[in-house]
N, C-alpha and C positions, 0 to 999 in steps of 0.2 A: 673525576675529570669528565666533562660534558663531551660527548661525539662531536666531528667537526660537523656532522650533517645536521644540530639540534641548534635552535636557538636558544641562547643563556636564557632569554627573558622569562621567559612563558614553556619552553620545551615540548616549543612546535615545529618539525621538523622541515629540515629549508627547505625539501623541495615544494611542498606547501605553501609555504611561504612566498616562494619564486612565483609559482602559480598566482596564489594570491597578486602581486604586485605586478605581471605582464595583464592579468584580468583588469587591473585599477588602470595601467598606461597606457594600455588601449583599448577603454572601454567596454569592454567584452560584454557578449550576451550569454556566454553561459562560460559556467566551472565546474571544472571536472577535480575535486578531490577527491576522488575514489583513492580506495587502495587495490594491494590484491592478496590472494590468502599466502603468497611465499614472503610479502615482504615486514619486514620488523618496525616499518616505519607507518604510523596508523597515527588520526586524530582519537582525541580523548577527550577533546571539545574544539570547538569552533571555533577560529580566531574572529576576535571583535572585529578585522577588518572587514570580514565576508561584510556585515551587516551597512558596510557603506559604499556598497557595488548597487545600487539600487537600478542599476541599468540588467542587472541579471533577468536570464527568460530560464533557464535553466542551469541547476544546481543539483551538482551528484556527487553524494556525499556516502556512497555504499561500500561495505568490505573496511569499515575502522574500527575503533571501539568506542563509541558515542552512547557516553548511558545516558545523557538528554540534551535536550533541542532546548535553547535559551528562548523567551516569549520575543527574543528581539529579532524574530526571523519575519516578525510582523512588517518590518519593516522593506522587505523585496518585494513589495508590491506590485512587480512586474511579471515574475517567477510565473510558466506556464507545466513547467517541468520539476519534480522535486524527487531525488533519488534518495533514502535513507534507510534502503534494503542492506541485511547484514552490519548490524550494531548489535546494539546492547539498552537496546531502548525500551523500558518500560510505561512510558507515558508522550502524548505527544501533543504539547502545550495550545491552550485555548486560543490561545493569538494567531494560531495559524488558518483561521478563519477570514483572517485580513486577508487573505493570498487571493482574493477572491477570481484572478485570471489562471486559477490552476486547472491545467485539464490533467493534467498526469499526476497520482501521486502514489508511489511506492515505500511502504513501509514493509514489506515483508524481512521474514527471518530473522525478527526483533525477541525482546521477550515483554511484549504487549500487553497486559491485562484488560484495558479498559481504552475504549475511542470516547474522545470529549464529545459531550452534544453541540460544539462550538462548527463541526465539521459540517453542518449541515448549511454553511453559510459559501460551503465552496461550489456553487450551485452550475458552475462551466465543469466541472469534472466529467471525461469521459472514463476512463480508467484512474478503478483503484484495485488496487491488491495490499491486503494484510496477513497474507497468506503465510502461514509457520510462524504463529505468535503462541499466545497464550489466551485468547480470548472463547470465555466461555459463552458472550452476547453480545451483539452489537446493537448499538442503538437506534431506538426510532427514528432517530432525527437523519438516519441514510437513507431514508423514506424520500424527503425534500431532495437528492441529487437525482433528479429525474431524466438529467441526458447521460450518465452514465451508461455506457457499450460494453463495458466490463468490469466484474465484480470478481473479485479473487479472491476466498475465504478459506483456502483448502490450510490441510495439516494444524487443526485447529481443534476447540474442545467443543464444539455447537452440539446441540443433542435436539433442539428445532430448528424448523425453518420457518424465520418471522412473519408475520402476514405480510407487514410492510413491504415484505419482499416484491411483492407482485405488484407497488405503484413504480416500480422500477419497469416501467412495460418499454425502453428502448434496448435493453440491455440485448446483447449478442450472445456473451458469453457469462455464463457463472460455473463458476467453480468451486464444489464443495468437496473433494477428494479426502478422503482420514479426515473423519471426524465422527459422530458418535451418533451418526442418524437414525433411527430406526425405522420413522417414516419419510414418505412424500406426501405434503399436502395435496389436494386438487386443485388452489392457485396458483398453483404453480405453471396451471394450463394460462394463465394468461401474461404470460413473457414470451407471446408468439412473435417474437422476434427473435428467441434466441435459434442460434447456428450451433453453440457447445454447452451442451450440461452433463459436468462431471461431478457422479456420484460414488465414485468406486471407492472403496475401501473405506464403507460405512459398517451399520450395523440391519441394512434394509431386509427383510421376509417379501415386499411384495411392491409393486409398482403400479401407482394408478391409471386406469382408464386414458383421463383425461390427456394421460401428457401426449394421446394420440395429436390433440388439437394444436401442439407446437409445430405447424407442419413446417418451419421452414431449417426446423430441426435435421442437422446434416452429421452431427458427432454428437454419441450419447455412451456416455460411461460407466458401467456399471457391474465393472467386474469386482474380487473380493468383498462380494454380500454373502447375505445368505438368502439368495433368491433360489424359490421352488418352483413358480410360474412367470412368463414374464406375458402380458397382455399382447 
């Protein structure tokens, strides 16, 4: 016997659903299908309706159990905001390149292995965070989001930090907290923009010179190393 709260069809749950269809009736610029961790009622995929809300600016879909994003999210091509923090998302499809007015997009606390090279087409992003995934590299092509202010990569498996990193020179904030670093490169002195670089709970012995020349560096993190000296 189906809950009164599920729908027979598809067993997507109404309030969902409701959401869904006041967003269609009056036009709404954003949807909130969030869940939250007490409750038993979670997406497990997306209803095809979302995909014909194209008046969407933002879309938060965190705290479900969404093991993937359909290529048909290509289609909000309005979307400025994208939540898909806390899933179950292993891959996050090449069509979300289309999004091309994204400034926000949060995927953290997935289980990530790999970013498409398609993402380098979201070229308005200011924040992104993939932070507590599963990702042992990220790709060149994060090089091309050059208005990016923040980059969130912590609780993750990096064991470098890519050159690319450093044409990222608007960025404010990066975060690489637990992960597997050993060093800091000396490019890194040229993100003299950022305000926050957290390195703490790596695998660091010594911290370079250069990152003197971050000056407008106001938070720096870098407790749980194995720091002997610090410059």
């Amino acid at each position: 016997m189906n809950s009164p709260n599920t729908n027979n069809q598809n067993q997507v749950p109404r309030c969902f659903r409701e959401r869904i269809q006041i967003a269609k009736d009056n036009k709404l610029k954003e949807l909130d299908l969030s869940s939250d961790f007490f409750s038993r009622e979670k997406l497990t995929e997306i209803p095809a309706e979302v995909w014909e809300l194209e008046q969407l600016e933002i879309l938060n879909l965190n705290v479900n159990q969404l093991t993937t994003i359909p290529e048909s999210i290509s289609q909000l091509t309005n979307l400025i905001r994208l939540d898909l923090a806390l899933n179950r998302l292993t891959t996050i499809p090449e069509s979300i390149s289309q999004l091309t007015n994204l400034t926000e997009l949060d995927s953290a606390l997935n289980q990530l292995i790999t970013i498409p090279e398609s993402i380098s087409q979201l070229t308005n992003l200011t924040e992104l965070d993939l932070s507590s995934n599963q990702l042992i590299n990220i790709p060149e092509s994060i090089s091309q989001l050059t208005n990016l202010t923040a980059l969130r990569l912590g609780h993750s498996y990096l064991i470098t930090i890519p050159k690319f990193i450093s044409q990222l020179t608007n960025l404010t904030v990066l975060d690489l907290v637990d992960n597997q670093l050993a060093t800091i490169p000396e490019f890194i002195s040229k993100l003299t923009y950022l305000t926050v670089l957290d390195l703490s709970d790596n695998q660091l012995t010594t911290i370079p010179e250069s990152i003197s020349q971050i000056t407008n560096l106001t938070q720096l993190y870098l407790g749980f190393n194995q720091l002997t000296t610090i410059p």
